[in-house]
TORPABA-722538 format. One record per residue: z, y, x of N, C-alpha, C in turn; residue in three letters; chain; residue number from 1. Coordinates in pm, whole numbers. Layout:
+--------+--------+--------+--------+--------+--------+--------+--------+--------+-----+---+-----+
:    n_z :    n_y :    n_x :   ca_z :   ca_y :   ca_x :    c_z :    c_y :    c_x :   r : c :   k :
+--------+--------+--------+--------+--------+--------+--------+--------+--------+-----+---+-----+
:      Z :      Y :      X :      Z :      Y :      X :      Z :      Y :      X : ALA : A : NUM :
...
+--------+--------+--------+--------+--------+--------+--------+--------+--------+-----+---+-----+
// end
This chain:
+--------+--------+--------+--------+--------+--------+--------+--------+--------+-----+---+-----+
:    n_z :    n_y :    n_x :   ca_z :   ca_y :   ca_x :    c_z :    c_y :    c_x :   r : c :   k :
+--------+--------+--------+--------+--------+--------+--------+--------+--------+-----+---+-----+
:  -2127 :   5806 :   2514 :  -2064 :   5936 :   2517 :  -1920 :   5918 :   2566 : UNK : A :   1 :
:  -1888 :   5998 :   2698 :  -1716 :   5987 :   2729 :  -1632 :   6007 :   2617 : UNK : A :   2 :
:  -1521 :   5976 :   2564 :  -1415 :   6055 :   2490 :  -1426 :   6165 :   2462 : UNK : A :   3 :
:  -1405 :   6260 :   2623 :  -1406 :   6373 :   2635 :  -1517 :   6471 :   2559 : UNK : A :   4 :
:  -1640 :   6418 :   2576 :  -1755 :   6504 :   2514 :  -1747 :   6441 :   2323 : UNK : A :   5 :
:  -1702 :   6293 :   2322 :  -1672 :   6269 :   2156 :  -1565 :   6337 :   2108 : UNK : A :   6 :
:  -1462 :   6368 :   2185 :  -1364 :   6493 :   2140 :  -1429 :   6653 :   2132 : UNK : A :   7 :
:  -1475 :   6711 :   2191 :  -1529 :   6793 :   2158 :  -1689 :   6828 :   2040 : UNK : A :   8 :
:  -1747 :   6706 :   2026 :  -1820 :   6703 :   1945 :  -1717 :   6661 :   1807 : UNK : A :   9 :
:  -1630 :   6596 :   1838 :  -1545 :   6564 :   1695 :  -1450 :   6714 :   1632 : UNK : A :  10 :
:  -1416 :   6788 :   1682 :  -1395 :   6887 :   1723 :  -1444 :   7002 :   1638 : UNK : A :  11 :
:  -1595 :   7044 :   1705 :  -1673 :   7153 :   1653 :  -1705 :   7100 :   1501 : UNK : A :  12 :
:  -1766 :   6941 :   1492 :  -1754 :   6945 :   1355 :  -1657 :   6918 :   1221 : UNK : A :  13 :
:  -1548 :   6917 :   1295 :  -1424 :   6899 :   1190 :  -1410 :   7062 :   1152 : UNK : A :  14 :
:  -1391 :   7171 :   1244 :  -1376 :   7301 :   1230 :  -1508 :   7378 :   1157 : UNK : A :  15 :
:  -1600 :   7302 :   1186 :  -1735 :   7341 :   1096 :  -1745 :   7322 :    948 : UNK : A :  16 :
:  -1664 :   7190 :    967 :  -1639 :   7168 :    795 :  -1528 :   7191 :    742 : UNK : A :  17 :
:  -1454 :   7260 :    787 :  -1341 :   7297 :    744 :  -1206 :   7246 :    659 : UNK : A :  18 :
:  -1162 :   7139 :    816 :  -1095 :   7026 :    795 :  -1019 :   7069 :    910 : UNK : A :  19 :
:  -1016 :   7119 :    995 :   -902 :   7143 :   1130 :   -821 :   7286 :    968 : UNK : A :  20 :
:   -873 :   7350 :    916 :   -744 :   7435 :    857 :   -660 :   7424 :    770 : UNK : A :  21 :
:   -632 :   7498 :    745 :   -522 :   7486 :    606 :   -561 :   7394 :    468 : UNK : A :  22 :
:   -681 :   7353 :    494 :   -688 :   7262 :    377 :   -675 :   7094 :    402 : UNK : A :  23 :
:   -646 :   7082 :    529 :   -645 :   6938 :    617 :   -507 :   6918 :    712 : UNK : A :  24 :
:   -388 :   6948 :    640 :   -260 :   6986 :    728 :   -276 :   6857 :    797 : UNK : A :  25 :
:   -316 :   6721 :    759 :   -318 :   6606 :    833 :   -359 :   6631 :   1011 : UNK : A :  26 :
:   -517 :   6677 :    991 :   -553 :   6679 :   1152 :   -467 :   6817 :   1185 : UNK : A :  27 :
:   -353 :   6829 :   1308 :   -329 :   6957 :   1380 :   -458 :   6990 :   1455 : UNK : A :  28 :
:   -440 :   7172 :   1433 :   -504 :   7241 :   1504 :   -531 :   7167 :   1646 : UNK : A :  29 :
:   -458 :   7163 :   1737 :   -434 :   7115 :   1874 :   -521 :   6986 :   1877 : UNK : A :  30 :
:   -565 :   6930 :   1776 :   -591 :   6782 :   1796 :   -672 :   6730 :   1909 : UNK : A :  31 :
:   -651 :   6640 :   1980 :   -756 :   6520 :   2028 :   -726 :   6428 :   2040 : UNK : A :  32 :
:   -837 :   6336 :   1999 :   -870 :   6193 :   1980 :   -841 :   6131 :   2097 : UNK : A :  33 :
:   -760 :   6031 :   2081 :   -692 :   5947 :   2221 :   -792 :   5819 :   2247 : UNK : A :  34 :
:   -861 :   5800 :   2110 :   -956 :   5705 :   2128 :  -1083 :   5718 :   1983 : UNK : A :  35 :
:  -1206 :   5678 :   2055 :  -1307 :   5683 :   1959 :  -1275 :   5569 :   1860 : UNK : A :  36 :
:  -1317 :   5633 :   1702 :  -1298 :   5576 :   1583 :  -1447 :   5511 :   1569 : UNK : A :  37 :
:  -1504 :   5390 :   1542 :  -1617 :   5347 :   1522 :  -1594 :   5288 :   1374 : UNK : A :  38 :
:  -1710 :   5356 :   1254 :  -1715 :   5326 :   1108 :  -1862 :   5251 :   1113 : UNK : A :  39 :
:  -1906 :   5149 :   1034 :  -2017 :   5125 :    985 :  -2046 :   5066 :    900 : UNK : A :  40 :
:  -2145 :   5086 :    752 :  -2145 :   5081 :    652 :  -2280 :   4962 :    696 : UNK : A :  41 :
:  -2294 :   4845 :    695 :  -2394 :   4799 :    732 :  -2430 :   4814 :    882 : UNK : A :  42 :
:  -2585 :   4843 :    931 :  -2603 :   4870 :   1002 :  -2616 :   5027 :   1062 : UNK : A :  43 :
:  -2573 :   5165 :    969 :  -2578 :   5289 :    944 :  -2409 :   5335 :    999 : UNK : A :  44 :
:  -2396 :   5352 :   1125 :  -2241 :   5456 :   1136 :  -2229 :   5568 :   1102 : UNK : A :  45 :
:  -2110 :   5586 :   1065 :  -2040 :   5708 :   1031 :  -2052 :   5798 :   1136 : UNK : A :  46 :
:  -2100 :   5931 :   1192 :  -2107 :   5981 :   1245 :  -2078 :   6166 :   1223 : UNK : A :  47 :
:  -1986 :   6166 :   1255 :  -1935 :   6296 :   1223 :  -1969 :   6399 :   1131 : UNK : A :  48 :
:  -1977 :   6360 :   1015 :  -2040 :   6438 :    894 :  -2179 :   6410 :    826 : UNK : A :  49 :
:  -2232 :   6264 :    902 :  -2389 :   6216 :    813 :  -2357 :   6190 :    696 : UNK : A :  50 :
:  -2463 :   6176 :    557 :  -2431 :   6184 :    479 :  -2483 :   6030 :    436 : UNK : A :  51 :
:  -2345 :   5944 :    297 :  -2381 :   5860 :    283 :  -2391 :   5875 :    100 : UNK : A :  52 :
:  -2499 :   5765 :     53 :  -2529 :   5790 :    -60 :  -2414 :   5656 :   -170 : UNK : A :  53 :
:  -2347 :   5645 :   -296 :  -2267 :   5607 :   -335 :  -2300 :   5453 :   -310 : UNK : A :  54 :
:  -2441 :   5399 :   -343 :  -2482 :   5261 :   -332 :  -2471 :   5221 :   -167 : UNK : A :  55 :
:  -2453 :   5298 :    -64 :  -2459 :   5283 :     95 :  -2317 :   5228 :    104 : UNK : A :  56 :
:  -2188 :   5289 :     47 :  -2051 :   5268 :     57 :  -2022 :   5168 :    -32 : UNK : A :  57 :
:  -2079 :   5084 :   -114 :  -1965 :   5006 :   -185 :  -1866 :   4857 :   -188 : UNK : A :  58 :
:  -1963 :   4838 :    -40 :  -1826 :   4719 :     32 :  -1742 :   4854 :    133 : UNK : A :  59 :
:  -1666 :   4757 :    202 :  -1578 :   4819 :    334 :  -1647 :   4807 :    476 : UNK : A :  60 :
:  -1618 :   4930 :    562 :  -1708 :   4965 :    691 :  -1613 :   4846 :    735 : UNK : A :  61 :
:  -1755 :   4835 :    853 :  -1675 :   4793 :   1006 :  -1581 :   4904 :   1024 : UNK : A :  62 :
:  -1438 :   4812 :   1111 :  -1398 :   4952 :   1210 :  -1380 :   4912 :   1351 : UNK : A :  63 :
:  -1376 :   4950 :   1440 :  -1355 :   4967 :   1551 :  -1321 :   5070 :   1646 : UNK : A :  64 :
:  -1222 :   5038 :   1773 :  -1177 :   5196 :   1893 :  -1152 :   5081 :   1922 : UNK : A :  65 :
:  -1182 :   5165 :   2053 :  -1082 :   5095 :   2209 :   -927 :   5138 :   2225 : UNK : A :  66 :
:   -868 :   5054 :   2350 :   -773 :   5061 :   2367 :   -746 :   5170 :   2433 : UNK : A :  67 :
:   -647 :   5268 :   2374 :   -613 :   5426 :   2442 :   -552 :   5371 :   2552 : UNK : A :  68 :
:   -562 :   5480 :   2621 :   -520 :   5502 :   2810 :   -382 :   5496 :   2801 : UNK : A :  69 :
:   -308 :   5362 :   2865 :   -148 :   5416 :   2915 :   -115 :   5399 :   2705 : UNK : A :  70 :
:   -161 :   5349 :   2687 :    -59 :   5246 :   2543 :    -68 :   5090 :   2571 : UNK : A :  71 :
:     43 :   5035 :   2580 :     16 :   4911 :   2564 :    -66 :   4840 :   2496 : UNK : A :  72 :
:    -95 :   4738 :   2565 :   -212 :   4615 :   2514 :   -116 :   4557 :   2336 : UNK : A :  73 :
:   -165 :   4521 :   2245 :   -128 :   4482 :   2133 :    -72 :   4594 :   2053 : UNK : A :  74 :
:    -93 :   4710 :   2039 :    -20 :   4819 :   2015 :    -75 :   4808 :   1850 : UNK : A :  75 :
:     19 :   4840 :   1753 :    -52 :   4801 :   1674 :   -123 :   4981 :   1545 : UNK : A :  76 :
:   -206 :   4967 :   1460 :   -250 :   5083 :   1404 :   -272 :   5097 :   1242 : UNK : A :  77 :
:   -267 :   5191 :   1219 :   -310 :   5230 :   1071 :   -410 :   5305 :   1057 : UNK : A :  78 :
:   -505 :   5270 :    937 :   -619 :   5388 :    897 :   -620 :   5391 :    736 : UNK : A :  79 :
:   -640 :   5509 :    737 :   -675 :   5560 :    607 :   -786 :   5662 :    580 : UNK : A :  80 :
:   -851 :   5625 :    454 :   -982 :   5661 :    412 :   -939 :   5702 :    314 : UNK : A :  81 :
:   -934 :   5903 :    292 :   -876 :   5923 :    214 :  -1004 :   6083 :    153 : UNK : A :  82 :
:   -997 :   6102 :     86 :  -1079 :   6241 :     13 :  -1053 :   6334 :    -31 : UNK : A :  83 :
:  -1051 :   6464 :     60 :   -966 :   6607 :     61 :  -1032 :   6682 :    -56 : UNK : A :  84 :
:  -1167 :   6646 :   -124 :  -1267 :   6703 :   -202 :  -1207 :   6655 :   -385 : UNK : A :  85 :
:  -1140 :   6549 :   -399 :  -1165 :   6477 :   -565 :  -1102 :   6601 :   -630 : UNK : A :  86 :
:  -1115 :   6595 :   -725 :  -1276 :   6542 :   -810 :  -1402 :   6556 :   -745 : UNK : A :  87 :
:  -1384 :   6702 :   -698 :  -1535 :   6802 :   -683 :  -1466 :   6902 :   -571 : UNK : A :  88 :
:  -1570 :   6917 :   -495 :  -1515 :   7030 :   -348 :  -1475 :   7125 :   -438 : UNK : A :  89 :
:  -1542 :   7209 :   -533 :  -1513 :   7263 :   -600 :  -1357 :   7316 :   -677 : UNK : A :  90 :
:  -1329 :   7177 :   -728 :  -1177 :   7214 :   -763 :  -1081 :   7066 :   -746 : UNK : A :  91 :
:  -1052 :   7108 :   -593 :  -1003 :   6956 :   -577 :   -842 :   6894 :   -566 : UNK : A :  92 :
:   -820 :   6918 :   -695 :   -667 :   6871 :   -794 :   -638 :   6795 :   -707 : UNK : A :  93 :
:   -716 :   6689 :   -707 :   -696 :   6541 :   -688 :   -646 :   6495 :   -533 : UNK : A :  94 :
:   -683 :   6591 :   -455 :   -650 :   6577 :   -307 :   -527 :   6549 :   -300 : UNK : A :  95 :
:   -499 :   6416 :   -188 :   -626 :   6315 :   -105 :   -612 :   6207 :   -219 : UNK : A :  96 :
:   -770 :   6189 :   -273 :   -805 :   6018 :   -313 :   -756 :   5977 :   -185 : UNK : A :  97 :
:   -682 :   5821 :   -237 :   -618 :   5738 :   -150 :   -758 :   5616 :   -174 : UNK : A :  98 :
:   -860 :   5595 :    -56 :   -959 :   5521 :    -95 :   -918 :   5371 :    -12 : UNK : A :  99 :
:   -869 :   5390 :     83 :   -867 :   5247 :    196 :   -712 :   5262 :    251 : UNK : A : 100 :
:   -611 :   5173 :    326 :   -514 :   5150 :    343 :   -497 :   5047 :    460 : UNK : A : 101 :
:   -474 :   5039 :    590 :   -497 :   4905 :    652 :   -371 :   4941 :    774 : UNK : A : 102 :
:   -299 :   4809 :    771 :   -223 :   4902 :    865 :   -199 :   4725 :    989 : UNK : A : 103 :
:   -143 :   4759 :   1085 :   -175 :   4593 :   1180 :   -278 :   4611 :   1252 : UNK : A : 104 :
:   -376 :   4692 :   1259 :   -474 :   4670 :   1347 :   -466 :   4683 :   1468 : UNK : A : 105 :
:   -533 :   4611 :   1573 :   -533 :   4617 :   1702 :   -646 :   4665 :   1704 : UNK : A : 106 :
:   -648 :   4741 :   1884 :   -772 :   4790 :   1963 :   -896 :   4687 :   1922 : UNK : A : 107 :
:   -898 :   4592 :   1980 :   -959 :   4488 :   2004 :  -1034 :   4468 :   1910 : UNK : A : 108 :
:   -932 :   4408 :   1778 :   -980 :   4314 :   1686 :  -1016 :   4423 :   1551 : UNK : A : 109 :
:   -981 :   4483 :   1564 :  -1032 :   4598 :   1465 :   -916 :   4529 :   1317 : UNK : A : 110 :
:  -1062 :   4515 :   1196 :   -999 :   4506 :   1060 :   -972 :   4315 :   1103 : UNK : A : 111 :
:  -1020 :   4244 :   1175 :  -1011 :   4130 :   1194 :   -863 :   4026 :   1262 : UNK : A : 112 :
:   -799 :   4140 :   1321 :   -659 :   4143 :   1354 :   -582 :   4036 :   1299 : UNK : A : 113 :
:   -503 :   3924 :   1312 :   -440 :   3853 :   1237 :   -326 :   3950 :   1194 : UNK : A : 114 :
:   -278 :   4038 :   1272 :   -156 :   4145 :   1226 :   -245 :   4212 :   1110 : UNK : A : 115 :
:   -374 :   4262 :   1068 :   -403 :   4362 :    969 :   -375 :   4297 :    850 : UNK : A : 116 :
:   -326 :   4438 :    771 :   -228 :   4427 :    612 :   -355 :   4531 :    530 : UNK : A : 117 :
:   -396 :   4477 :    449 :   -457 :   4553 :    335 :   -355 :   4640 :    276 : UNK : A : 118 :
:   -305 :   4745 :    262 :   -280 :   4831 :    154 :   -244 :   4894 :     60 : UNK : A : 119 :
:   -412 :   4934 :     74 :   -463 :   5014 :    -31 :   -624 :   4897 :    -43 : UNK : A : 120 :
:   -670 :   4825 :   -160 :   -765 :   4747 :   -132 :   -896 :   4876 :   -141 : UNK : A : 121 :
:   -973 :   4891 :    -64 :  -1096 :   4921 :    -34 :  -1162 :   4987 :   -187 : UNK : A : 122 :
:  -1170 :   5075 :   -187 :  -1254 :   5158 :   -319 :  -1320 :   5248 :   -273 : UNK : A : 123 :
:  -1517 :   5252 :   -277 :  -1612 :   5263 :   -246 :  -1590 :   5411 :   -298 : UNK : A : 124 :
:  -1616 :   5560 :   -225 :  -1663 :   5658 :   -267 :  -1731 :   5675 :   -388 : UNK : A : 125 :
:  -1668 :   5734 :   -439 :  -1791 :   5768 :   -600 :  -1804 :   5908 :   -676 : UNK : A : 126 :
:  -1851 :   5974 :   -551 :  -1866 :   6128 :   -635 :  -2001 :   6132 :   -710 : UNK : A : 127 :
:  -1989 :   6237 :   -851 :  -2111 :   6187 :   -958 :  -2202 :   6272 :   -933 : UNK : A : 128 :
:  -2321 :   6242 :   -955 :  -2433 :   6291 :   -907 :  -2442 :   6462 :   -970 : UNK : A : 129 :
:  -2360 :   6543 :  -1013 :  -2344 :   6655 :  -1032 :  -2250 :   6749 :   -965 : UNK : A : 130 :
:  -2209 :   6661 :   -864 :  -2106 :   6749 :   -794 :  -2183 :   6797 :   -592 : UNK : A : 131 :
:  -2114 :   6861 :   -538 :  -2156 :   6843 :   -445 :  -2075 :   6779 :   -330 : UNK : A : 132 :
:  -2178 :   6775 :   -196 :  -2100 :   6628 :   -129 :  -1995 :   6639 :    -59 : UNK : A : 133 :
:  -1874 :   6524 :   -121 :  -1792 :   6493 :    -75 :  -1707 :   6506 :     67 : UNK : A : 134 :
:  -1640 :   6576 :    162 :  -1575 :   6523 :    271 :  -1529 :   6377 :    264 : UNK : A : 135 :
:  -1482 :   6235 :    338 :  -1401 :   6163 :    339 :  -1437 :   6151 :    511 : UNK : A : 136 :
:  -1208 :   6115 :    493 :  -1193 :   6133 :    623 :  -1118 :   5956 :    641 : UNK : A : 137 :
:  -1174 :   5929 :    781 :  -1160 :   5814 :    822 :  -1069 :   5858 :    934 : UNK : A : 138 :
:   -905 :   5850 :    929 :   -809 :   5862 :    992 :   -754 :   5760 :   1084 : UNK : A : 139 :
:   -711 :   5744 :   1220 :   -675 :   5615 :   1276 :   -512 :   5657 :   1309 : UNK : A : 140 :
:   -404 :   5637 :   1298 :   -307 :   5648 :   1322 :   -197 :   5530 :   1442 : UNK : A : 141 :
:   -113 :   5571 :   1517 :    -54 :   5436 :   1592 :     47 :   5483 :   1525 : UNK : A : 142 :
:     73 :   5374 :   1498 :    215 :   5297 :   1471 :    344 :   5281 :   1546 : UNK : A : 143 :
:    460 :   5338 :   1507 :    565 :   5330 :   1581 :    611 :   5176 :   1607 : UNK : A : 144 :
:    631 :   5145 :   1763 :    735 :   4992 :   1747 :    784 :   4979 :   1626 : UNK : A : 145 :
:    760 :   4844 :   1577 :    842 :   4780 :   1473 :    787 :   4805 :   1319 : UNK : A : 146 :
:    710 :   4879 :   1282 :    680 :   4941 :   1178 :    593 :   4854 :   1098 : UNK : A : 147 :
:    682 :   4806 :    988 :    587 :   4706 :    891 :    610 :   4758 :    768 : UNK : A : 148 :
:    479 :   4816 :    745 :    423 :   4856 :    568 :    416 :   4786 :    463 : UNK : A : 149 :
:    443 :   4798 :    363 :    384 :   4690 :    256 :    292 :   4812 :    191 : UNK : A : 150 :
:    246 :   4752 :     44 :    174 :   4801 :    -62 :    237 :   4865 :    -98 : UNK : A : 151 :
:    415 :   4826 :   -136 :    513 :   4938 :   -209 :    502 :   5064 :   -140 : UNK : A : 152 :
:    462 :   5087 :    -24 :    526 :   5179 :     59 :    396 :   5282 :     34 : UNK : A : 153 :
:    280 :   5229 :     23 :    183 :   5350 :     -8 :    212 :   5383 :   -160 : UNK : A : 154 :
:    142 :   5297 :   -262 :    128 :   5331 :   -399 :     70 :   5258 :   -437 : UNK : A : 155 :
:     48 :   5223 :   -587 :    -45 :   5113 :   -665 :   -178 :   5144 :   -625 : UNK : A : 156 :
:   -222 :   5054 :   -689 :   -408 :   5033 :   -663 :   -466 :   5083 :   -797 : UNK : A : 157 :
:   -422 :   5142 :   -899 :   -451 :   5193 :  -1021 :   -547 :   5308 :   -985 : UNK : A : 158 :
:   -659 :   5377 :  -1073 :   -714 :   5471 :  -1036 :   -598 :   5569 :  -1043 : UNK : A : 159 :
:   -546 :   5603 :  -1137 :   -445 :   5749 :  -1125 :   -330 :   5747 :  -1043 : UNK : A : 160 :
:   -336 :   5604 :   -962 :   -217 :   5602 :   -874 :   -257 :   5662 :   -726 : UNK : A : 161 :
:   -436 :   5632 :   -706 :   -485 :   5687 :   -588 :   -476 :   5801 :   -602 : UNK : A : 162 :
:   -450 :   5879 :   -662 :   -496 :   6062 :   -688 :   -345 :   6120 :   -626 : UNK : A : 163 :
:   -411 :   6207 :   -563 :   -301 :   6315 :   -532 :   -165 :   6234 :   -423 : UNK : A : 164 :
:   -281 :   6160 :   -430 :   -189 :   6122 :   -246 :   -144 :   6194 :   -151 : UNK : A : 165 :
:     44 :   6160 :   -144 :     41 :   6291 :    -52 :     72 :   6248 :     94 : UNK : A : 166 :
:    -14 :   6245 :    150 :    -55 :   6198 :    291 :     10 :   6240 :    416 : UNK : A : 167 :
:     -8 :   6380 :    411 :     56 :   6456 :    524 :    203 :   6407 :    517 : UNK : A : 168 :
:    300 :   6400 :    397 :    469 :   6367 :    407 :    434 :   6188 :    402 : UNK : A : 169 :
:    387 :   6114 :    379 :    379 :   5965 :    404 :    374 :   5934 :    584 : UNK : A : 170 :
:    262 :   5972 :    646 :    251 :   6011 :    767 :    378 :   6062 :    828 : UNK : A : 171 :
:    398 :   6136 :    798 :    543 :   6205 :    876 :    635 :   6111 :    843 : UNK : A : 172 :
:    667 :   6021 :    708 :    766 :   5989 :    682 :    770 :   5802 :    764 : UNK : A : 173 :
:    665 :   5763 :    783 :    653 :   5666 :    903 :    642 :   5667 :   1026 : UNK : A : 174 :
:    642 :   5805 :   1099 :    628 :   5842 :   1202 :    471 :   5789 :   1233 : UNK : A : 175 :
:    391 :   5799 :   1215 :    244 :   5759 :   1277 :    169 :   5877 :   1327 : UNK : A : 176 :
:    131 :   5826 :   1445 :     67 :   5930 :   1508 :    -40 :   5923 :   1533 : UNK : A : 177 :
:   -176 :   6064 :   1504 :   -322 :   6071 :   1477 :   -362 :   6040 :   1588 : UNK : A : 178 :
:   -463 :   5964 :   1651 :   -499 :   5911 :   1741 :   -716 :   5916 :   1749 : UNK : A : 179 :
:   -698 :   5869 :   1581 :   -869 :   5893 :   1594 :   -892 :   5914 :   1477 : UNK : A : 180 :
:  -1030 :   5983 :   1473 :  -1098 :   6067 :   1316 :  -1223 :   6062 :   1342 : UNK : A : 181 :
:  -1307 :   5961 :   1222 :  -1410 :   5970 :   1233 :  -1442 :   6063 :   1060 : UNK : A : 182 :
:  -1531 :   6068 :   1017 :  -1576 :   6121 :    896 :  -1680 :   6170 :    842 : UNK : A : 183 :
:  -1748 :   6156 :    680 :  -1913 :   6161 :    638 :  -1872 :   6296 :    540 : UNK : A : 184 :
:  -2002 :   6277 :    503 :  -2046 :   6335 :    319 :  -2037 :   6223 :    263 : UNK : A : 185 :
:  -2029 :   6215 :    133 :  -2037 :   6130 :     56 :  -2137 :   6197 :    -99 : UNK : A : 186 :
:  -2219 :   6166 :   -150 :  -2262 :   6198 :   -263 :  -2327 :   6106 :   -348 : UNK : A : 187 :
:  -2377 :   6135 :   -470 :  -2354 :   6009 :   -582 :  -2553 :   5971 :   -536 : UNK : A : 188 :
:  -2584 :   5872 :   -625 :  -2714 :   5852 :   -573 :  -2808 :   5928 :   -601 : UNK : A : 189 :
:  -2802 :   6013 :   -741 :  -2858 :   6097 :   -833 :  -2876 :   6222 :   -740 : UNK : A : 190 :
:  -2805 :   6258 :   -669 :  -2749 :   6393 :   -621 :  -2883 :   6487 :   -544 : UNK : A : 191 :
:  -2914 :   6591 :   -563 :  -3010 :   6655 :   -496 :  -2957 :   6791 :   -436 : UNK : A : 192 :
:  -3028 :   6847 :   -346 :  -2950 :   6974 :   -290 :  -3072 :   7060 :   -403 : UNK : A : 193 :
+--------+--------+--------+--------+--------+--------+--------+--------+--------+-----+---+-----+
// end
């Protein structure tokens, strides 16, 4: 699939699920993807809203994108895997669970990067089998020249430290700019429609 047609399919279903509005200040309206975000949980990718079950997520995806057009070679990136839904779509206090944290990545080398920095360490989706399913959004951000993160700079790894991450002013406040968005359902294993 060109960019072009993965931008517009990324697109209709971000606005379908209702993540381009006011409840997702992260992605702008205007958005497009400068480069495809590649997630995979095993051998199963993330594909623009498939749904994954809690036992499918509980290591860390592959990631992978290519190198955007007219950015330098070694350019380096951030992603975050974060959940606009916690607790429950329903009533979601908790927005954004801070689930994943990676910042150093190259085009190329993905999470394998000798530059990639863990974080936020990797915490597997876990909505309970009484709620319904989850958004999580798999964000790719570039990195301004020079820009080195630590752990201090996001937040602890505590459960109540992930909650209520506030994403949109972290983002702004490093200057990183949205570049790619991939994103699922998530629901517990129990879960039935």
């Amino acid at each position: 699939m060109s960019l072009q047609a993965h931008a517009q399919a990324l697109t209709a279903s971000l606005a379908q699920a209702g993540l381009i509005s006011g409840t997702a200040p992260l992605i702008p309206t205007a958005f497009t993807p400068t480069t495809e975000l590649g997630i995979k949980f095993g051998e199963k990718a993330v594909e623009l809203g498939n749904l994954f079950r809690v036992s499918e997520v509980r290591s860390a995806p592959t990631v992978s994108f290519d190198k955007e057009a007219d950015v330098l070679e070694g350019h380096l990136y951030t992603l975050l895997l974060i959940d606009p839904d916690a607790p429950t779509p329903d009533d979601p206090k908790f927005a954004y669970w801070r689930h994943w944290v990676v910042s150093g990545l190259t085009a190329s080398e993905g999470l394998s990067a000798e530059s990639a920095r863990t974080l936020t360490e990797y915490l597997g989706p876990g909505p309970k089998d009484d709620s319904r399913p989850h958004r999580y959004l798999f964000l790719l951000f570039r990195e301004p020249e020079g820009l080195t993160l630590s752990k201090e700079d996001v937040g602890g790894e505590e459960f109540v430290q992930r909650r209520s991450f506030g994403a949109t002013g972290w983002v702004e406040s490093h200057g990183l700019k949205l570049v790619g968005i991939n994103w699922m359902l998530g629901a517990g294993d129990g879960w039935s429609e």
